[in-house]
C-alpha positions in Angstrom: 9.2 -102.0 15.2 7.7 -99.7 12.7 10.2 -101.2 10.4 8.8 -104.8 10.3 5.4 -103.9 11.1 4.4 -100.1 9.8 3.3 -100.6 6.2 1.6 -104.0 6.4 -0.3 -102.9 9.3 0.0 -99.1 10.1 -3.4 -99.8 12.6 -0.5 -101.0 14.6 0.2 -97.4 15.4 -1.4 -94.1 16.8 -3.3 -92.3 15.2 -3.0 -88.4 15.6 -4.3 -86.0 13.7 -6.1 -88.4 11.1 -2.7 -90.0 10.1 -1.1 -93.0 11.3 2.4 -92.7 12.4 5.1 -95.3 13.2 6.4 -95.5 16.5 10.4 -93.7 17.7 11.8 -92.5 20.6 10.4 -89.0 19.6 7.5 -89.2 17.5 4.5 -91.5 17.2 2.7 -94.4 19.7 1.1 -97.7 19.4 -2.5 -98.0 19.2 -2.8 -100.4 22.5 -6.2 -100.9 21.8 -5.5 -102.8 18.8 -6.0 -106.6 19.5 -2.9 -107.7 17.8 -0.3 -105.5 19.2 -1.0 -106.7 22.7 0.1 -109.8 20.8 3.0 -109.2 19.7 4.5 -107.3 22.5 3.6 -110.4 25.0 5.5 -113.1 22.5 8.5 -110.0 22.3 7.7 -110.5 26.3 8.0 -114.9 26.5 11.0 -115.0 24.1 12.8 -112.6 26.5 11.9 -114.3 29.7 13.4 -117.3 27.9 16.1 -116.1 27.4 16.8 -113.9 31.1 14.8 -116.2 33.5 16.0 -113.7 36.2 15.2 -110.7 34.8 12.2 -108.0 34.8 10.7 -107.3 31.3 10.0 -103.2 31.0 7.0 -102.5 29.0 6.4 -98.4 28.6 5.2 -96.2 26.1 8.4 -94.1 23.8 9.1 -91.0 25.4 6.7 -88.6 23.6 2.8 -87.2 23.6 1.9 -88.5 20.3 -0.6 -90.6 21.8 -3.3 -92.4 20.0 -6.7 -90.4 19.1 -8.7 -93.5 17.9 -12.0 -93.7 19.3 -11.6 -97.0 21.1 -8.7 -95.4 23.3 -9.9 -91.9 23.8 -13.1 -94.4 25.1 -10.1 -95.5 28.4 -9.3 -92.1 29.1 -11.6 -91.4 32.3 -10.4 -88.2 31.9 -9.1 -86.6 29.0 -5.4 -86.1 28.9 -4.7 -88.8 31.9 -4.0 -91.7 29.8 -3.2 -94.3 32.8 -6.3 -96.6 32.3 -6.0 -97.0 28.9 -2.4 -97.9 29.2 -3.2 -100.1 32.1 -5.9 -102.3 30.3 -3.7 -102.8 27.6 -0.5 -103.8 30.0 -3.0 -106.4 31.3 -3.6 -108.1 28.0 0.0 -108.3 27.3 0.4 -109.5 31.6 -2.3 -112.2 30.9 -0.8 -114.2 27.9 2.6 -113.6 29.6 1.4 -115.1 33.3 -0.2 -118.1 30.9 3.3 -119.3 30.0 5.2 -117.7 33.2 2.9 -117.1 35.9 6.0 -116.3 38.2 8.0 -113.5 36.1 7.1 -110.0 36.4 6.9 -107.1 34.1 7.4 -103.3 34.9 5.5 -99.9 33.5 6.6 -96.2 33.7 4.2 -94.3 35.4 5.2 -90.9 34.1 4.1 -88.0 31.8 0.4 -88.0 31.0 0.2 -91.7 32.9 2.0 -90.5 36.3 -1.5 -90.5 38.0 -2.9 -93.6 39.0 -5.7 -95.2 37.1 -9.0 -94.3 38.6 -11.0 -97.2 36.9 -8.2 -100.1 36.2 -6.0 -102.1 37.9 -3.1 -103.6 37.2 -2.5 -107.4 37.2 -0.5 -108.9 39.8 2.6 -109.0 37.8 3.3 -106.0 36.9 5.1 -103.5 38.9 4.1 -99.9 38.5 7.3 -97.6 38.2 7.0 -93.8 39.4 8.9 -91.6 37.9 8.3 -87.4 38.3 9.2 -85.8 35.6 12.5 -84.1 36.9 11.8 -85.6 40.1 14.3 -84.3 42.8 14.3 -81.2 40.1 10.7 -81.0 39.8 9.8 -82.5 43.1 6.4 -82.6 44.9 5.9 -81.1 47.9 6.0 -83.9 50.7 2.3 -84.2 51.1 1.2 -84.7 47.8 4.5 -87.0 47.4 2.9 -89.3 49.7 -0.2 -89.1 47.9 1.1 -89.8 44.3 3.2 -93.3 45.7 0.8 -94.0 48.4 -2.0 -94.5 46.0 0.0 -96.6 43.8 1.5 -98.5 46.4 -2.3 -99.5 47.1 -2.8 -100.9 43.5 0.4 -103.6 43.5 2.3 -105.5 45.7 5.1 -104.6 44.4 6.3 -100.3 43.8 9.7 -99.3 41.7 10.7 -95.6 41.2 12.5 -93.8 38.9 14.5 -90.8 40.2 17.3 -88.6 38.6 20.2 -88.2 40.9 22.5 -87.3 38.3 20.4 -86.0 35.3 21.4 -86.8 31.9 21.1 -83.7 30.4 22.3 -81.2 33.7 26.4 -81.9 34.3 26.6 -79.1 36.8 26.8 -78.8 40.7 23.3 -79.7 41.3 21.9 -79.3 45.6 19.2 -81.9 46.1 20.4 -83.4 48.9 17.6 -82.1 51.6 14.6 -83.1 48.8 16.7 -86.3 48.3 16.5 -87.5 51.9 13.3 -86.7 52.7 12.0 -88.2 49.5 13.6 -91.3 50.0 12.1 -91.2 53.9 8.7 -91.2 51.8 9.7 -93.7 49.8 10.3 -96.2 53.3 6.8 -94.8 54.5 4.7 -96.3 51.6 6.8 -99.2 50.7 8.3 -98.6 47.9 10.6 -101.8 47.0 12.8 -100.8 44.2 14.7 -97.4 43.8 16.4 -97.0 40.3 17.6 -93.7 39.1 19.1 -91.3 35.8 22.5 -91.3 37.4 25.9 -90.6 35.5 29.3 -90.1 36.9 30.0 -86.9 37.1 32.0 -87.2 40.1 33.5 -83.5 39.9 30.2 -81.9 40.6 27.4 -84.4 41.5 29.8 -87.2 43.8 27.7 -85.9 47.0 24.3 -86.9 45.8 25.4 -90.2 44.4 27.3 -91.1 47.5 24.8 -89.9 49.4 21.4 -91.8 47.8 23.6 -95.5 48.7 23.6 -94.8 52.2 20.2 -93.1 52.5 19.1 -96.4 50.7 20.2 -98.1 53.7 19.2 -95.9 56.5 17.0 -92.9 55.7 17.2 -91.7 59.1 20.9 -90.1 58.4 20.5 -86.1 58.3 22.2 -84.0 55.4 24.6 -82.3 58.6 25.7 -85.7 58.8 25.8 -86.8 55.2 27.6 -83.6 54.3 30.4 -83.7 57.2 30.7 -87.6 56.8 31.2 -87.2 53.1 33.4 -84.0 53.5 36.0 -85.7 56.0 36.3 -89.0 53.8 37.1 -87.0 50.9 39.1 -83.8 51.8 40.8 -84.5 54.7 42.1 -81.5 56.6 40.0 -79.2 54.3 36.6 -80.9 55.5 35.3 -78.6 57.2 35.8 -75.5 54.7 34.3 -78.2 52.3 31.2 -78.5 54.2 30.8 -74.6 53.9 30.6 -75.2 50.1 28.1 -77.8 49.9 26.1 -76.7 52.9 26.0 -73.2 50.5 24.9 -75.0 47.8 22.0 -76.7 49.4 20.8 -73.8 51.5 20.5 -71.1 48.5 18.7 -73.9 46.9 15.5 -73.8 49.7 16.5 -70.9 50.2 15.2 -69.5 46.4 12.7 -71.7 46.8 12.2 -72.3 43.2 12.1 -75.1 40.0 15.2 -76.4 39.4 17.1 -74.5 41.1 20.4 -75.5 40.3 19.7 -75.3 36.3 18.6 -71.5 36.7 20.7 -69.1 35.8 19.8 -66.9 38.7 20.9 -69.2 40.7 24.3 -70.0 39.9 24.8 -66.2 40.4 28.3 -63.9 40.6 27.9 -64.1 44.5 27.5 -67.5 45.1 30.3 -68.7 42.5 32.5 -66.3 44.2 31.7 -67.5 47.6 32.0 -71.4 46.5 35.2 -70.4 45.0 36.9 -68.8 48.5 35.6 -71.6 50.2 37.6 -74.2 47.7 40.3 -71.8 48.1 40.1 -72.2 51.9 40.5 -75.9 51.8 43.1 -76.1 49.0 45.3 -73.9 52.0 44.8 -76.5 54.5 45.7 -79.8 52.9 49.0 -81.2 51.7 50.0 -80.7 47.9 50.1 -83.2 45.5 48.1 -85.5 48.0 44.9 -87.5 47.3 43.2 -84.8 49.2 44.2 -82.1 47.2 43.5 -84.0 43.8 40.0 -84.4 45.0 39.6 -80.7 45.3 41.1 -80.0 41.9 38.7 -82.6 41.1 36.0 -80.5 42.6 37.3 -77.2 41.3 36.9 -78.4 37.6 33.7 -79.0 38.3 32.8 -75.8 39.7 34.6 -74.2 36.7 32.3 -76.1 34.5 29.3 -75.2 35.9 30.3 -71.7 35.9 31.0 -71.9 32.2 28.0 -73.9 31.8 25.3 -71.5 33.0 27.1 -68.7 31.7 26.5 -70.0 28.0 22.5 -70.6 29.2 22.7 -66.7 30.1 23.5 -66.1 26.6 21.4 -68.0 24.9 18.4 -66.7 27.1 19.5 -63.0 26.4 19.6 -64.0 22.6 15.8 -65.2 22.9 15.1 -62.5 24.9 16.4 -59.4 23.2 15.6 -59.2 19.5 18.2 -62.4 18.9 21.7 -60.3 18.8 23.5 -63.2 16.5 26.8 -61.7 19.0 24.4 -63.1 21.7 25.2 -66.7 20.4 28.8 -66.8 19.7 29.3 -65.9 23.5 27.1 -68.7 24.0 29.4 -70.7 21.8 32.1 -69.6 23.2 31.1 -70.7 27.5 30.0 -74.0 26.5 33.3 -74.9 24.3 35.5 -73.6 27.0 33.2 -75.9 29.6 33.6 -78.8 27.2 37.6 -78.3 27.1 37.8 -78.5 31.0 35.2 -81.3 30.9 37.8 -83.3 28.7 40.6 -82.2 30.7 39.5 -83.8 33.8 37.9 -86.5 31.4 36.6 -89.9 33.4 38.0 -89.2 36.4 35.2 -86.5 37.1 32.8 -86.7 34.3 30.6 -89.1 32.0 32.9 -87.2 29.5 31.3 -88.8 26.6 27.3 -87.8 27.5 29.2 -84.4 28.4 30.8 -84.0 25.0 27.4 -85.2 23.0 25.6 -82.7 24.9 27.4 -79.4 24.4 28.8 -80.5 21.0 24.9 -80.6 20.2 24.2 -77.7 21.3 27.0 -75.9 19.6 26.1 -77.2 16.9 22.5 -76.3 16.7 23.1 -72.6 17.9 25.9 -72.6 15.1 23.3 -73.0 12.5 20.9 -70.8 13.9 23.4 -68.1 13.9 24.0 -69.0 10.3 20.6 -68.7 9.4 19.7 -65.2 11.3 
């Protein structure tokens, strides 16, 4: 930590733009090529082990570009900007001294950002398990092809392959389609042998319960198609309104491909007048058909705050992009302010039931917060 180490030894730590800076979350590196640091992460590494004999030890840069500039790492970089090999040489020091003490515990790396490619000079030790995670993954995915690629070729450098996907994102709350790009990534994911599936999930029941339910039991058999997935999911839940439900979420997942664009289901284009209004009929549909006040019909109202949210949701993101986009009208942010505290009052209505209410309620509060000042300041 920059803390303990950053003013007795600030060669510890990256060096960008001719300064040294200490390590966090968001800004600043380590310099892995300094001798000592591979040290001192692999004794952080053996006192952990000691202590969870069981357990994996994760070993990744902070999540930031502030990379070190030094000559003897910009020397790794087979080619510039692609940072894998000179993170990998340095995760096998740190493997080596671990595997001296305990040759039979294993360590894990993110491959992700600059370092998603494979290295194309290195490889890594045989305890230590590469990690691939996309940025945005099912969001941002790869098409199949160069999927299969990108995990095949690191399946080729290590026994052992993890991934890290985002089923529920941490920062999106909203209805969010990926079930077709879910299944047939996890079908690549069977292909090439990938061994260990974790995932940016939260439970946000209200609008993202399909995909979580759904990534379990493609987990266990990938062969499952989304009909089935969507109807078996629809009748467990709703009852006598399944099959008005399976309208809803077959909507959602067919004006997703359908667009054929990034994120889809962030966009404000997508979550359109048409398509809420559609959703909404179909909700309406299946609140008709089963019983009030059953478990069925609390499900729906379940999923009806959720669709509500996300409405409200992408309605302040409209705002806010019209503010940036048109000569920042300071009106333009109040009605931004004003979607996304009406989405976090029916957030906390609902409360655990449907939502990680307390990511939920740091998110937007944030964000009110920030476009608060900003309005202050234009």
């Amino acid at each position: 930590p920059p803390s303990r180490y950053f003013k007795r030894h600030p060669e510890y730590f990256a060096l960008v733009d001719g300064k040294r800076l200490p390590a966090s979350p968001h800004t600043g590196q380590l310099c892995t090529t300094e001798p000592a640091v591979a040290y001192i992460v692999a004794r952080a590494a053996i006192k952990w082990f000691g202590e969870n004999p069981e357990g994996i030890w994760p070993m990744s840069p902070d999540d930031n570009s502030d990379f070190c500039e030094c000559k003897r790492c910009t020397a790794l970089d087979v080619i510039p900007g692609q940072l894998t090999d000179r993170l990998i040489v340095f995760y096998n020091k740190v493997a080596d001294i671990v595997a001296e003490k305990y040759p039979d515990r294993f360590m894990t790396f993110l491959a992700y950002n600059e370092y998603t490619m494979p290295p194309l000079v290195q490889r890594p030790r045989f305890n230590l398990i590469p990690q691939v995670c996309r940025i945005g993954a099912f969001a941002y995915g790869l098409s199949e092809e160069r999927l299969e690629q990108l995990m095949g070729r690191w399946s080729r450098l290590s026994p052992i392959l993890a991934t890290y996907e985002y089923i529920g994102p941490w920062n999106w709350f909203g209805f969010s389609p990926i079930l077709t790009e879910l299944k047939r990534d996890f079908e690549v994911f069977k292909q090439v042998g990938v061994d260990i599936v974790a995932a940016d999930c939260h439970p946000n029941w209200a609008t993202q319960g399909l995909n979580i339910w759904a990534a379990q039991r493609l987990l266990w058999d990938t062969n499952l198609s989304v009909d089935f997935l969507i109807r078996d999911y629809c009748q467990g839940m709703f009852g006598a309104g399944a099959d008005a439900m399976m309208l809803f979420y077959h909507l959602l997942e067919s004006e997703s491909w359908r667009m054929n664009i990034d994120a889809p289901h962030t966009s404000s284009a997508f979550f359109n007048t048409r398509l809420l209004n559609q959703l909404q009929a179909y909700l309406d549909k299946a609140d008709g058909l089963v019983e009030k006040g059953s478990i069925q019909a609390q499900r729906l109202d379940l999923v009806r705050a959720g669709l509500d949210f996300t409405s409200r949701w992408v309605e302040g993101w409209r705002w806010l992009n019209r503010y940036n986009n048109k000569n920042e009208k300071k009106e333009y942010l109040r009605y931004a302010v004003v979607q996304w505290k009406a989405a976090l009052k029916i957030a906390e209505s609902v409360g655990e039931q449907g939502f990680q209410i307390e990511l939920v309620r740091l998110s937007l509060t944030s964000r009110i917060k920030k476009l608060q000042t900003t309005k202050e300041k234009s």
